[in-house]
N, C-alpha and C positions, 0 to 999 in steps of 0.2 A: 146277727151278731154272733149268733153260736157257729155258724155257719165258716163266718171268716174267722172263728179262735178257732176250730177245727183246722182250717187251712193253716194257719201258723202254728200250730201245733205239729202236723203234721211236716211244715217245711223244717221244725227245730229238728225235728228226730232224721229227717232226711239228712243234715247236714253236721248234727251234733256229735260229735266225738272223735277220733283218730279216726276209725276205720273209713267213716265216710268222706272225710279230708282226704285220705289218703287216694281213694278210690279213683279221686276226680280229680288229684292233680300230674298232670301230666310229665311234669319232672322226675319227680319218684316214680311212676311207669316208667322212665326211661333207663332212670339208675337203678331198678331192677332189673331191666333186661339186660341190662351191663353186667350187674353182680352174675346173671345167670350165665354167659358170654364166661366169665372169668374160667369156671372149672373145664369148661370146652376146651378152652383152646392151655390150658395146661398137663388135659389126658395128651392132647395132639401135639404135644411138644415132648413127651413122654413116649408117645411112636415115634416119632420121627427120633429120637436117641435110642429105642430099642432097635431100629433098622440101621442104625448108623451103628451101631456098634455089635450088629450083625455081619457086616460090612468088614469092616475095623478091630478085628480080635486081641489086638495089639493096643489097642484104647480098652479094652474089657481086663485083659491080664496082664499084667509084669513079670518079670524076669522071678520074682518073689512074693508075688501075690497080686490082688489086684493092684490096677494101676490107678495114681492119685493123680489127675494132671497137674499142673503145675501153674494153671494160672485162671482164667480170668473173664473180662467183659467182654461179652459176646468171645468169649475165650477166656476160658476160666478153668486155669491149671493149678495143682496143686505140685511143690515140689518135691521132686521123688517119686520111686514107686513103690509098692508097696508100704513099708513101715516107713513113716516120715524121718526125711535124710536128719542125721543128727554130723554130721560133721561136710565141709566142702568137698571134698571127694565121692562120698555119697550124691549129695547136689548135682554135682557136676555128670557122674553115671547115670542120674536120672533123667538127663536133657536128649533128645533126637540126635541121632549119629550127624544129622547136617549143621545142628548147633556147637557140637562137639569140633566138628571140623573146622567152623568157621573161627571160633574162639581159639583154638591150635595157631590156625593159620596169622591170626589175627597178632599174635605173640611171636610167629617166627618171624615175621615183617615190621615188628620193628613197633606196633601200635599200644601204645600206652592209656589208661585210663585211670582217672585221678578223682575222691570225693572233693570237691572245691568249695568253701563259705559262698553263699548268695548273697555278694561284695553289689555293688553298684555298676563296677565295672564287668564280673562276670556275669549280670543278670544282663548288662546293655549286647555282651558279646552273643548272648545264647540267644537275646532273639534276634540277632541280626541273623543268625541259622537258622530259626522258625521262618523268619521273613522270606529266605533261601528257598527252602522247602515248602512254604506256602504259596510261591509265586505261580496264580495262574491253576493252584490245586482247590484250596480251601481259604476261607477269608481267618485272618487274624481278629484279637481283640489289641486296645491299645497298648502299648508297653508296659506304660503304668501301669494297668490290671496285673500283668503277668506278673514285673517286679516288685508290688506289693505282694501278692499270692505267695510267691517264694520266697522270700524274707518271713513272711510273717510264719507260716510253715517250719521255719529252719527252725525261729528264736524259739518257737514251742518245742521244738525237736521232733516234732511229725515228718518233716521234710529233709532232703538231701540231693544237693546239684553235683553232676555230674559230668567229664567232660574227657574225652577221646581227642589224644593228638595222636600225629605221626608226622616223626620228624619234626617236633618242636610247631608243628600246626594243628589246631583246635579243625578236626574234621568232624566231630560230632557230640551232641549233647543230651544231655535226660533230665529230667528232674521226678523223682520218688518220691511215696507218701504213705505214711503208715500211721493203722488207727488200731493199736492193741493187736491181734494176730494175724491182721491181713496189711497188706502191703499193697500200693498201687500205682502201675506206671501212669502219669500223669501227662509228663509233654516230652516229647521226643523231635529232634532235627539233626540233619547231617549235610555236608555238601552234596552239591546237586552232581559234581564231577566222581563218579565212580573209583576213586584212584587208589581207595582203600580198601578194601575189600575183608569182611568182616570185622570193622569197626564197630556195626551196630551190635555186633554179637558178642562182642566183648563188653561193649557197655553196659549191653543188658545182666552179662555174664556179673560185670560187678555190681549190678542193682540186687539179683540175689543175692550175691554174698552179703552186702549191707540188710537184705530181708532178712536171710539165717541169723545174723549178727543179732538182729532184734528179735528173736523168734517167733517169725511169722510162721503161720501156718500154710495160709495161702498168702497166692501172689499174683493182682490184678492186671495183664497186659494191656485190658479194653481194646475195644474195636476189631471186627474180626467179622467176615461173612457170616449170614447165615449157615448154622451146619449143613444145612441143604444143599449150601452154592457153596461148597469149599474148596471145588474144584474147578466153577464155573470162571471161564477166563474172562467174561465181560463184565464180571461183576466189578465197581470200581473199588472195593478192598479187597482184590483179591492177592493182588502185589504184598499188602499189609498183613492178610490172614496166614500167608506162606509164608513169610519172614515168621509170623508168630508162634503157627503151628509147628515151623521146625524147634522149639522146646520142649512141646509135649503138643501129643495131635487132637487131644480133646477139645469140642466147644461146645459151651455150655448156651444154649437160648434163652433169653430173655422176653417179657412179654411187651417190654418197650414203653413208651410212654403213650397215653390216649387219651385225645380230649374228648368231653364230655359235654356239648352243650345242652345247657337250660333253658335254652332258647334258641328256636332253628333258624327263626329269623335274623334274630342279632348275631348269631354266631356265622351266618352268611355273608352278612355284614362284610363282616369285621374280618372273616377268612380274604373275603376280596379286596377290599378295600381299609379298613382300618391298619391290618398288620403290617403294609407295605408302608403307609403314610409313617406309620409309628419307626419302623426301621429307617425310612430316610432321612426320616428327621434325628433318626439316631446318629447316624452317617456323616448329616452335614455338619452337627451343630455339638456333637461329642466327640465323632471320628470313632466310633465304636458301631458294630454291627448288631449289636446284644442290648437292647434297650430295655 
């Protein structure tokens, strides 16, 4: 009898309190090794911008001091260089000699850009240009998503639609987003027929000036190579990181998102087989890819 209180005495103290919970379960080993993971890989992100901008002297200094980028996600500049631009002419000096060019160019041809209400009919028009631009690139969500998103955006006054003709034709679209001093481009589309050239550059041209107007500080482009692969021509943004980077040539990394399973099993699972099932049935029976 003393014998077996001894043995239970001794299994409470083995299992009694955080530390020894903590010890044995295998989840929390894992989401520490994660925590420990985090500071790593954001010194190595911290080289890879001191070599990049070893590289890049022109990303390190401005004309007037350092240089602010101008935007954003996975390209993240700030506008201006040095002292942040206070009037559009400032703005506009701030932007890459090829942005500058293109937005010139974009104005002696004739191409117009206008802020437009997110109307029913201009939300039906802008995706029919996503639909354009997405064909065969990247999958859309349904309409609906989009036209409630920018609607509901506008009526808070976070949001603003935007739209590029030439010649009385709707060649390109944007829609902007701002939360207190940052700004973010959100969705962008243009025809798929080259016939305007610097369209996009103007649009974007006018998305800043609607940023300075609310005084943003920054100004979110998203999407954008790794700064690693900025010059990499396979990489499949790299058409997208060029367009971007001619505004300002900074990119800023990101650590991205990571799952974290609590379970290696279930999450093999479900990597293999659940996430597929769960998207087609998204597919078939919503017509949405995002379930």
């Amino acid at each position: 009898m003393v014998a077996r209180a001894g043995r239970a005495r001794r299994t409470r103290r083995r299992w009694a309190g955080p530390r020894g919970v903590r010890a044995r379960d295998p989840r929390r080993r894992r989401i520490r090794a994660c925590e420990r993971r985090v500071p790593a890989q954001d010194r190595a992100a911290r080289r890879r911008e001191r070599r990049r901008r070893a590289r890049h002297p022109r990303a390190r200094r401005g004309a007037d001091g350092p240089h602010h980028p101008e935007s954003l996600h996975g390209d993240r500049r700030r506008p201006g260089s040095g002292a942040e631009p206070r009037t559009e002419d400032e703005l506009f000096a701030s932007l890459g000699k090829k942005a500058r060019y293109a937005i010139k160019k974009a104005a002696r041809d004739g191409i117009t850009v206008e802020r437009v209400p997110a109307s029913d009919a201009n939300c039906a028009a802008f995706f029919r240009l996503l639909e354009e631009t997405a064909e065969g690139r990247f999958v859309l969500r349904r309409a609906d998503y989009y036209r409630t998103f920018w609607q509901r955006f506008e009526r808070a006054g976070e949001g603003q639609l935007f739209f590029a003709y030439r010649d009385g034709e709707l060649v390109a679209g944007a829609f902007a987003m701002g939360l207190g001093s940052k700004t973010t481009y959100k969705d962008g589309a243009s025809v798929r027929a080259k016939t305007a050239y610097g369209a996009s550059h103007a649009l974007q041209w006018e998305v800043l000036r609607w940023a300075l107007e609310r005084g943003a500080v920054t100004h979110d482009l998203c999407g954008a190579p790794p700064s690693g692969q900025a010059s990499d021509t396979s990489h499949p943004l790299h058409g997208v990181g060029q367009f971007k980077t001619s505004f300002a040539p900074q990119i800023v990394d990101y650590a991205g998102a990571w799952d974290l399973p609590l379970s290696a099993s279930k999450f093999s699972v479900w990597a293999k087989i659940g996430d597929r099932i769960a998207r087609r049935l998204s597919l078939t029976v919503q017509k949405d890819p995002y379930y």
